[in-house]
LUMZA-779261 format. One record per atom (N, C-alpha, C, CB): atom name; x, y, z; residue in one letter; residue number from 1. Coordinates in steps of 0.001 Angstrom, whole numbers, plus 524288, in hexadecimal, padded with zeros to 5 digits. Glycine has a CB too. Layout:
<rs>
 atomo     x     y     z residuo num
    CA     X     Y     Z       A NUM
...
</rs>
This chain:
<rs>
 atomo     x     y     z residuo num
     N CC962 F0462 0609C       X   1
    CA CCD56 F0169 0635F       X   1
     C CD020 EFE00 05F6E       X   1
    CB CCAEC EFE18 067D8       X   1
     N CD506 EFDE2 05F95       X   2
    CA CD8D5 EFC74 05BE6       X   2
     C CD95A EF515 05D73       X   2
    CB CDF17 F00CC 05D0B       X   2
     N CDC2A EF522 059B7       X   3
    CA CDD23 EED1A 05B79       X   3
     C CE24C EEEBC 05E0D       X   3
    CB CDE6A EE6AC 054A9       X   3
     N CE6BA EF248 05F06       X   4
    CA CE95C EF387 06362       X   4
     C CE795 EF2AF 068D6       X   4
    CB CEA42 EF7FD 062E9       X   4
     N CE317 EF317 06A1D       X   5
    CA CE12C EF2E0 06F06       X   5
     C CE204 EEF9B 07022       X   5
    CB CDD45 EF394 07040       X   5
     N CE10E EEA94 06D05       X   6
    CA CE199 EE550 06F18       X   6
     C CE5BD EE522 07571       X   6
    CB CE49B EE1A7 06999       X   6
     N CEAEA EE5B7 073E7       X   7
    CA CEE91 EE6B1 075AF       X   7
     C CEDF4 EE70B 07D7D       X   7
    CB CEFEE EEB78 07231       X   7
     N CE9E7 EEA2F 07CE5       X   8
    CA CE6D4 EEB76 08149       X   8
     C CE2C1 EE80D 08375       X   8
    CB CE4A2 EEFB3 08044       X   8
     N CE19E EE4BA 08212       X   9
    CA CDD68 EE0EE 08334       X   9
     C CDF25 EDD75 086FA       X   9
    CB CDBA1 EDDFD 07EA5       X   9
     N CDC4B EDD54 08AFB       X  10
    CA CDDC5 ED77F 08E35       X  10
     C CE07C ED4B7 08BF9       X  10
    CB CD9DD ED3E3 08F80       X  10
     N CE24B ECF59 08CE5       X  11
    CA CE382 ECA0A 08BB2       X  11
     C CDD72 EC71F 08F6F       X  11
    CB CEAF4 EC831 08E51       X  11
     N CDD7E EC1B7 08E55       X  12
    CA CDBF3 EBCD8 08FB5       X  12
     C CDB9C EBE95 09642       X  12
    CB CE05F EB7B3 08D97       X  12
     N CDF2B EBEE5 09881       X  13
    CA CE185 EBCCA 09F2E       X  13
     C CDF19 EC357 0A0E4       X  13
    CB CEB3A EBB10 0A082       X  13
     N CE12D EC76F 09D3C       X  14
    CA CE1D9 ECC50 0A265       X  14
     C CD949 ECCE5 0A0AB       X  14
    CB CE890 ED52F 09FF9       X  14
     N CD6E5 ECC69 09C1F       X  15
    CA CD225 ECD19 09C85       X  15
     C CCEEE ECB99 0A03F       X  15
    CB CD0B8 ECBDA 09956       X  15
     N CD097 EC4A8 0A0C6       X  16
    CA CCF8C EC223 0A4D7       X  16
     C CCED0 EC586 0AA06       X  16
    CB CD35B EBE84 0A526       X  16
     N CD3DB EC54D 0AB37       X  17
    CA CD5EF EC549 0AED8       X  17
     C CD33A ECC90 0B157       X  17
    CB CDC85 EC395 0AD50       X  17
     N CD0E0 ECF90 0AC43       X  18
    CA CCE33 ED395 0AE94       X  18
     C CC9A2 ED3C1 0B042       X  18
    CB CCE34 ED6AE 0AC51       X  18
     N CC6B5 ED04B 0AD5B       X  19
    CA CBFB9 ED031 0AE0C       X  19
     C CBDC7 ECA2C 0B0BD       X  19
    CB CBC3A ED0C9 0A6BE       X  19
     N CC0A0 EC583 0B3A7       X  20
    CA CC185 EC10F 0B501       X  20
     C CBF90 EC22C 0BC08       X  20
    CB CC7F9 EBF44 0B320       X  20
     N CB93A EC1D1 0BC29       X  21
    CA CB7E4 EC019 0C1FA       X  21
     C CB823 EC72E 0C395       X  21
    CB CBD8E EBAC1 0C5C3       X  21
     N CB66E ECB06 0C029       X  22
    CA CB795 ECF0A 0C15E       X  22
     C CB167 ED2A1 0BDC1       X  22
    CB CBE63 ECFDF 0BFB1       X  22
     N CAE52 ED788 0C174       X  23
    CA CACE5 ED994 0BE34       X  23
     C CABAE EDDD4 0BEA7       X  23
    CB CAA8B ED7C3 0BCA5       X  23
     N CAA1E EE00B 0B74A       X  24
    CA CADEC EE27A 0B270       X  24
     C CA6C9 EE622 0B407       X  24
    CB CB0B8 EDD9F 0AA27       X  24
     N CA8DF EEB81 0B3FD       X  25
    CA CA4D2 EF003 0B363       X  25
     C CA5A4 EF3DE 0AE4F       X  25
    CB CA525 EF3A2 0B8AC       X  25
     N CA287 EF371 0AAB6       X  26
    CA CA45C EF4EF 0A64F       X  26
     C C9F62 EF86C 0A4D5       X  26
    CB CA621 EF039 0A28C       X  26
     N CA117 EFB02 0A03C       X  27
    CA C9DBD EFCE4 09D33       X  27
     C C9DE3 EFBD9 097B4       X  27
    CB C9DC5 F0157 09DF8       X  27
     N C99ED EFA3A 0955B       X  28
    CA C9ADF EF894 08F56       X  28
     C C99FE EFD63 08BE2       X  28
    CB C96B8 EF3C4 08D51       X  28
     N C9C83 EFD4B 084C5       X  29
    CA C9DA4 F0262 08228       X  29
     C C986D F0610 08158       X  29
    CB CA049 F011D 07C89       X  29
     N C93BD F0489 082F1       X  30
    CA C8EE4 F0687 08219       X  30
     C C8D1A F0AC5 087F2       X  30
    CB C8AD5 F00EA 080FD       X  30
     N C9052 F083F 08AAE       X  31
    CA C8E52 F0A48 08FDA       X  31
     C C8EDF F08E2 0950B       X  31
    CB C8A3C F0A39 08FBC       X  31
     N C8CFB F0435 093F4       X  32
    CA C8A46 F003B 097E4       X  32
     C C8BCA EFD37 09C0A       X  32
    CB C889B EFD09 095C5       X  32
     N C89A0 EFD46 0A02B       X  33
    CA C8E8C EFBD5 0A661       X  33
     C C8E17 EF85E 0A404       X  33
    CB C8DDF EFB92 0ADD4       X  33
     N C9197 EF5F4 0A79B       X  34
    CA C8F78 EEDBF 0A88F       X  34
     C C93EF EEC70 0AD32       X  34
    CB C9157 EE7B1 0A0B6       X  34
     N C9326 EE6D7 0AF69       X  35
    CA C9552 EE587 0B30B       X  35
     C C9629 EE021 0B205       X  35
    CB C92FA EE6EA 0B73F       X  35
     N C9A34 EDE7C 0B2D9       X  36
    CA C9BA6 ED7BA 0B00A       X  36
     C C9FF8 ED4F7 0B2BF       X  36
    CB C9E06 ED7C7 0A937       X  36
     N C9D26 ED060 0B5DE       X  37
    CA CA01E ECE31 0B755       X  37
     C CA311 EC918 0B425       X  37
    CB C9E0E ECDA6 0BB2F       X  37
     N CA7D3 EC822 0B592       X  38
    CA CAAA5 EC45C 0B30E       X  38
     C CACAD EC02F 0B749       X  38
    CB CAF18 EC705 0AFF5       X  38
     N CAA54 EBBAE 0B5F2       X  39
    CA CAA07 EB6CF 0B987       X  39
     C CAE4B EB50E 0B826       X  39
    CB CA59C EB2C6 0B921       X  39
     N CB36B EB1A5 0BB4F       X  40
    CA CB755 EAE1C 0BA02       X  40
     C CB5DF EAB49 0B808       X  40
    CB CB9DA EAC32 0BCC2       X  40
     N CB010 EA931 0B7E9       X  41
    CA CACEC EA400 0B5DD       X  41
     C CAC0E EA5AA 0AED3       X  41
    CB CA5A6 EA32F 0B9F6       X  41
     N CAEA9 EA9AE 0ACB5       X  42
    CA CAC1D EAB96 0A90D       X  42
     C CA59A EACAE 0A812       X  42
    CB CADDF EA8E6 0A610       X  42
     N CA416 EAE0B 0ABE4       X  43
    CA C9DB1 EAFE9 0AA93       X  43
     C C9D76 EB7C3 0AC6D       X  43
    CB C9822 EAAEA 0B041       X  43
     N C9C4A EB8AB 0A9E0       X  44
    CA C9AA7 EBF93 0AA32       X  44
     C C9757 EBF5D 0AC22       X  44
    CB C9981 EC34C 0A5DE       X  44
     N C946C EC502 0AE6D       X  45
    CA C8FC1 EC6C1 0AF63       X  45
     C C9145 ECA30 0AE1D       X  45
    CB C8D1B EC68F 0B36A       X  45
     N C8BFE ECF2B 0ABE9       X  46
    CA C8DC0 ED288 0AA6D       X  46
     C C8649 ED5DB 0AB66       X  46
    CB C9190 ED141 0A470       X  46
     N C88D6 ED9F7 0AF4A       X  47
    CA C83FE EDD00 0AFB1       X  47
     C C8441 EE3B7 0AD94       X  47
    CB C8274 EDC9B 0B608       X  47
     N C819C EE390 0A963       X  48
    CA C7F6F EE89F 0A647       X  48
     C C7A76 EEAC3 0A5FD       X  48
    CB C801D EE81F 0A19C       X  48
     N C7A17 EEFAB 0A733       X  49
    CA C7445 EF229 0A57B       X  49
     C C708C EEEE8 0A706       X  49
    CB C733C EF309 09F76       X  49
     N C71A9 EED0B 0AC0A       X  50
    CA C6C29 EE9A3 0AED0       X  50
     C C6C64 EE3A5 0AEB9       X  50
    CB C6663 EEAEC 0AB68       X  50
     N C6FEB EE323 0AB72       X  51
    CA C6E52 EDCCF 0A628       X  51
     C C7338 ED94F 0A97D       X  51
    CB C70AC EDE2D 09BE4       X  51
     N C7229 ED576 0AB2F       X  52
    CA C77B9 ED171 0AB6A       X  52
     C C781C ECDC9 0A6B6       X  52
    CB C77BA ECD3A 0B0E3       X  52
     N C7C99 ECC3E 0A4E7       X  53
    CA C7EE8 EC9C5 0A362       X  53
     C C826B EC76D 0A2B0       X  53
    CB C7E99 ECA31 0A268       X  53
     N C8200 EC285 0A20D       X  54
    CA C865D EBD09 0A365       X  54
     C C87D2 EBA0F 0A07E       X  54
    CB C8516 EB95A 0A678       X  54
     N C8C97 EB7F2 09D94       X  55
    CA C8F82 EB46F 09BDF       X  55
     C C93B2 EB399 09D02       X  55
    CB C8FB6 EB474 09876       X  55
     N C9781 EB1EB 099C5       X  56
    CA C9C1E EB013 099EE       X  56
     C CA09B EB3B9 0976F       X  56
    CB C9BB6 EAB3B 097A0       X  56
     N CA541 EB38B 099A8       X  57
    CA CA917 EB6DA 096D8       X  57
     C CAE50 EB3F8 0979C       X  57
    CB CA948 EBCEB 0990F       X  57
     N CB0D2 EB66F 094EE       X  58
    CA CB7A7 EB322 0948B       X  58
     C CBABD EB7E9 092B3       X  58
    CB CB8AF EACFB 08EEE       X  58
     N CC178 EB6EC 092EB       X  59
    CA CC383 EBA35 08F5C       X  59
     C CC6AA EB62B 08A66       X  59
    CB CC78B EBE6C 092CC       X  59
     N CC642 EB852 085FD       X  60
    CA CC7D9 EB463 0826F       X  60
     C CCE26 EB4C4 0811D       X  60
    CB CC45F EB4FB 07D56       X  60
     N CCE97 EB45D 07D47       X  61
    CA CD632 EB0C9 07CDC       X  61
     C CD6E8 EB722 07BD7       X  61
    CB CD930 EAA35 07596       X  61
     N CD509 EBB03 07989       X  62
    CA CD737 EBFBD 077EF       X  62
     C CD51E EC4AC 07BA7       X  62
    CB CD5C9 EC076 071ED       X  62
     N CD32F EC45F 081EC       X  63
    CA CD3B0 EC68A 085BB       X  63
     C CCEE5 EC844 08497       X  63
    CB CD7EA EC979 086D4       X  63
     N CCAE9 EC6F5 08261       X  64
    CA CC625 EC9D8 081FB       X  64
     C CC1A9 EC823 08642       X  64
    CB CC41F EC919 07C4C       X  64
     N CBE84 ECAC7 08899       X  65
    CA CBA83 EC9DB 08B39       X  65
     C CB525 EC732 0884A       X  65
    CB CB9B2 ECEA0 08D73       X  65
     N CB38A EC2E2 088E7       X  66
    CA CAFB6 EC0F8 0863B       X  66
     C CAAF5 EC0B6 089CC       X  66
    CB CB13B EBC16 083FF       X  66
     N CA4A3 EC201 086AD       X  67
    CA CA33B EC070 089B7       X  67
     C C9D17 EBE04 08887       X  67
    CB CA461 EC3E3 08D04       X  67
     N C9BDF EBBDB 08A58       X  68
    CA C9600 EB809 08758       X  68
     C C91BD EB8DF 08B36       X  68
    CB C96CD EB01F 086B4       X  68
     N C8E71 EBCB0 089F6       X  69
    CA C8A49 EBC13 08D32       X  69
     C C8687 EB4F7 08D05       X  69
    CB C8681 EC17F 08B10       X  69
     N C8429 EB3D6 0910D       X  70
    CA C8039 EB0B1 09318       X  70
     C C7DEC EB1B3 08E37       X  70
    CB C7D3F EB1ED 09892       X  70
     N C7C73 EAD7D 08B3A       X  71
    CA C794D EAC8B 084EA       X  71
     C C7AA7 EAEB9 08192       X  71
    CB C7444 EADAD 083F8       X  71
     N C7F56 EB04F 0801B       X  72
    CA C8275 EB135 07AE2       X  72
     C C84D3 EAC7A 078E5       X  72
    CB C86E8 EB531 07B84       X  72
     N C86D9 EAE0D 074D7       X  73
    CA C8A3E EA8E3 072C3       X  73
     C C8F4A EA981 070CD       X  73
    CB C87BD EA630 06E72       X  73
     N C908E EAF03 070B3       X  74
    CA C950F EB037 0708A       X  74
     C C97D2 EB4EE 07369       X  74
    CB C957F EB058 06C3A       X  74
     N C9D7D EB55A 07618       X  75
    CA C9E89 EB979 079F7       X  75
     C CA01C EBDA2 0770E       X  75
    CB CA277 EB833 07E0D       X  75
     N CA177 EC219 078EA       X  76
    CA CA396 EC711 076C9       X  76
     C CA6FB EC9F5 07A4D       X  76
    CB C9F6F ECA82 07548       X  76
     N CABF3 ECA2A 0780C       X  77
    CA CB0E7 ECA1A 0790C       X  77
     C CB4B8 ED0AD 0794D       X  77
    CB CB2A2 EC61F 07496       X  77
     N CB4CF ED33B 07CD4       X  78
    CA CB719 ED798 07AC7       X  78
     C CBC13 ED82C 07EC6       X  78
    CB CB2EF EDCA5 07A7E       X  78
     N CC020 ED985 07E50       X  79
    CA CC623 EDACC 07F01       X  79
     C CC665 EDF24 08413       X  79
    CB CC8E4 EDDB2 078D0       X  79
     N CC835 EDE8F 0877B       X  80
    CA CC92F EE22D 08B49       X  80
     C CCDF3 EE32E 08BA2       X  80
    CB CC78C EE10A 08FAE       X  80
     N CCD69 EE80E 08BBE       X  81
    CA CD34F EEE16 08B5C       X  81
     C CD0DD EF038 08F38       X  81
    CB CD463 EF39D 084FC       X  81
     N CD75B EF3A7 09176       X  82
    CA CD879 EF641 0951D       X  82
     C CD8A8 EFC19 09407       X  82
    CB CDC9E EF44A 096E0       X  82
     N CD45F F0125 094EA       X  83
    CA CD3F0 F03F9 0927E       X  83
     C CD375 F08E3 0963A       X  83
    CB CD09A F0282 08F36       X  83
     N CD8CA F0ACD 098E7       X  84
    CA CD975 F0C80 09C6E       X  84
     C CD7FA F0AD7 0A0F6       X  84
    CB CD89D F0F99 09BC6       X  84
     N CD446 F0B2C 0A4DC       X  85
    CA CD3E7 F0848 0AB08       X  85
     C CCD2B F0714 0A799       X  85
    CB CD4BF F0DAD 0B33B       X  85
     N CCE24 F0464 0A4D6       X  86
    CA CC773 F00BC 0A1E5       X  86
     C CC8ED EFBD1 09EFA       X  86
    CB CC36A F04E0 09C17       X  86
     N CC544 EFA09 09F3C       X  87
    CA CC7E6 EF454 09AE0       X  87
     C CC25C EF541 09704       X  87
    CB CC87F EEB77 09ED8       X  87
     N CC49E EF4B4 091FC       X  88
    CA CBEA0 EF3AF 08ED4       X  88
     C CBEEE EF026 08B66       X  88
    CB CBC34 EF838 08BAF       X  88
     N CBB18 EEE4E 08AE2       X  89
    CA CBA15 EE8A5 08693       X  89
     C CB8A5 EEB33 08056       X  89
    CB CB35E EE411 08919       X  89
     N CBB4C EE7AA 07D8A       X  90
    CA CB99E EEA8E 07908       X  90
     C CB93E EE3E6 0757F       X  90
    CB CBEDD EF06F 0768D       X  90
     N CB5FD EE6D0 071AC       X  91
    CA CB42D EE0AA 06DB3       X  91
     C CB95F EE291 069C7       X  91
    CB CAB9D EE04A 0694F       X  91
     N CBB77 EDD1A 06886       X  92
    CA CBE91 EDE0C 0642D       X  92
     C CBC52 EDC6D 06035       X  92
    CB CC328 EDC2A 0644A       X  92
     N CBC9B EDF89 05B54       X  93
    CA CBA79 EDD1D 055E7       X  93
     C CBD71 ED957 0534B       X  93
    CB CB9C5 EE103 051F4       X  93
     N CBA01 ED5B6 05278       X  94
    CA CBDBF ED121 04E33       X  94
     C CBFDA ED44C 04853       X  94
    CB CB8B2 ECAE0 04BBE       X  94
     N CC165 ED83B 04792       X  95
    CA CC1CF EDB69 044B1       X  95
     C CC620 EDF99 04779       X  95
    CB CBC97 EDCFA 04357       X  95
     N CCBCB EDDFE 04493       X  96
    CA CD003 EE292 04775       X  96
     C CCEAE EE6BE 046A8       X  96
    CB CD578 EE2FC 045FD       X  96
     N CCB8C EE826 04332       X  97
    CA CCBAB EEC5D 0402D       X  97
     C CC694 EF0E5 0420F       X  97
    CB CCB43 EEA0E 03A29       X  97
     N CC357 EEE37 04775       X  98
    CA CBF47 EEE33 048F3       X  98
     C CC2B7 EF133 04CCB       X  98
    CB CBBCA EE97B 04986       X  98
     N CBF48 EF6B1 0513C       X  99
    CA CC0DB EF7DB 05424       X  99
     C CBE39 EF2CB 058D3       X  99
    CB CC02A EFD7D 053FD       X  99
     N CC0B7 EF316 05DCD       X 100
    CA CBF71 EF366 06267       X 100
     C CBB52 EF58A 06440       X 100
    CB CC255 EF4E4 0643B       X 100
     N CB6D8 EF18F 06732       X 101
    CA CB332 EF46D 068EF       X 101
     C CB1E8 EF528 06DA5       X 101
    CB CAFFF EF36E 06737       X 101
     N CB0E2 EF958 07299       X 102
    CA CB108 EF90E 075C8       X 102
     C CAC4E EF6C2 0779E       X 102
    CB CB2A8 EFC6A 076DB       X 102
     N CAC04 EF4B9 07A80       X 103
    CA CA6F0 EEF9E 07E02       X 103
     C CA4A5 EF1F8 084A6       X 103
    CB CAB95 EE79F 07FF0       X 103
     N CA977 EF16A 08770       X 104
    CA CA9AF EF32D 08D23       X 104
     C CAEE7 EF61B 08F57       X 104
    CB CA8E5 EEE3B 09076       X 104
     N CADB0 EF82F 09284       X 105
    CA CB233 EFA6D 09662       X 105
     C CB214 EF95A 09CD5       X 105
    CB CB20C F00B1 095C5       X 105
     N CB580 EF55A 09E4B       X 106
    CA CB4AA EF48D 0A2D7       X 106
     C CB619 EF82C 0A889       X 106
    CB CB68C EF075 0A2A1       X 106
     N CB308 EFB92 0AB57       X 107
    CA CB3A3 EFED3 0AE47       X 107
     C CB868 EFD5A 0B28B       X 107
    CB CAEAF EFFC3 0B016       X 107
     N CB4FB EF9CD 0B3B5       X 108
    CA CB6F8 EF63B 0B9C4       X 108
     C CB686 EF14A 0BABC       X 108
    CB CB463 EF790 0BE62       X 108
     N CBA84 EEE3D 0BB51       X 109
    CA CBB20 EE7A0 0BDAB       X 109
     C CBCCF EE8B6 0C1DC       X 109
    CB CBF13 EE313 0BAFA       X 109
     N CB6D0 EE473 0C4CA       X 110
    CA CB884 EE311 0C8A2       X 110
     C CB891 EDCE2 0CA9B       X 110
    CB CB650 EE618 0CB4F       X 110
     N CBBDB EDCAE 0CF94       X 111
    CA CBCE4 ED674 0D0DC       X 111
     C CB636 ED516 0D29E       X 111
    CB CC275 ED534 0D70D       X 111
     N CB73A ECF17 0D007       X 112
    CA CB223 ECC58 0D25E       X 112
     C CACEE ECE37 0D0E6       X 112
    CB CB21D ECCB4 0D80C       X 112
     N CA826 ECD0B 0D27F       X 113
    CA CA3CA ECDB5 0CF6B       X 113
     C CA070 ED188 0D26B       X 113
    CB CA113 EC887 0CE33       X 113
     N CA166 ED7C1 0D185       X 114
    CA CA12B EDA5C 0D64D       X 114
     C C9B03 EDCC1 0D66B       X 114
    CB CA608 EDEEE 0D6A5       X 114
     N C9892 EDB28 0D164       X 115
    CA C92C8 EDC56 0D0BE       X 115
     C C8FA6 ED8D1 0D31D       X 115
    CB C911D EDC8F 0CB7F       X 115
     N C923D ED2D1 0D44C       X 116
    CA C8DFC ECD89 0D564       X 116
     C C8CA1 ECCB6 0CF9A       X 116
    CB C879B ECEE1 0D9B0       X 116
     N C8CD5 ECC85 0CBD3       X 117
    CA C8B81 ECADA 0C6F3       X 117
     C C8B51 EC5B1 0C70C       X 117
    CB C8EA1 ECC89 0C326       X 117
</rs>
C-alpha cells in the first residue's frame, strides 16, 4: 500500500462519525472474528475468541483510530479506508518508505451496542 492511499483515509469528523456509539464486526489480518463496541463515552469493549476486552479509544488529529487496552500505557493507532463495501484499518509506518500494514477489516457497523457488551 502506497502513501497515495492516504488520500482515502477518513478525516477526524467522518472516522468519528463512523464507529461513534456504534458496533464494528470485524475480522483481524490473521483471521480472527471480534466484536467491538464503541461508547460515545470513549470506552470500547471488545469481544474475541472468548476473551473480553476493555479500554479507551479516540480518533486523533490525522483520522486514525486509537486504541489503549485496560493496563497498557500506550494506544495503537491505525487509519481507516474505504475498500469497496469494507472499511479496513491499517498501521501506518513512521517510515514513508515502509509499506502499509493491514490490521482489520470491518464487515459490518451497526447502530448502538447490539451485542450488550
Amino acid at each position: 500500500m502506497s502513501s497515495a492511499m492516504a488520500a482515502t483515509g477518513l478525516n477526524t469528523a467522518e472516522a468519528k462519525a463512523l464507529i461513534n456509539d456504534k458496533t464494528v464486526e470485524s475480522v483481524g489480518a490473521r483471521g480472527f472474528a471480534a466484536v467491538t463496541f464503541f461508547s460515545s463515552d470513549g470506552v470500547y469493549k471488545k469481544s474475541s475468541r472468548g476473551d473480553l476486552e476493555k479500554g479507551v479509544w479516540h480518533i486523533n488529529e490525522d483520522g486514525q483510530l486509537c486504541q489503549r487496552p485496560d493496563g497498557e500505557s500506550t494506544a495503537s493507532c491505525q487509519l481507516i479506508v474505504k475498500k469497496g463495501n469494507v472499511w479496513k484499518l491499517y498501521k501506518i509506518p513512521s517510515k514513508v518508505t515502509k509499506p502499509w500494514k493491514h490490521k482489520r477489516t470491518f464487515n459490518k457497523i451497526l447502530d448502538g451496542n447490539t451485542n450488550n457488551l
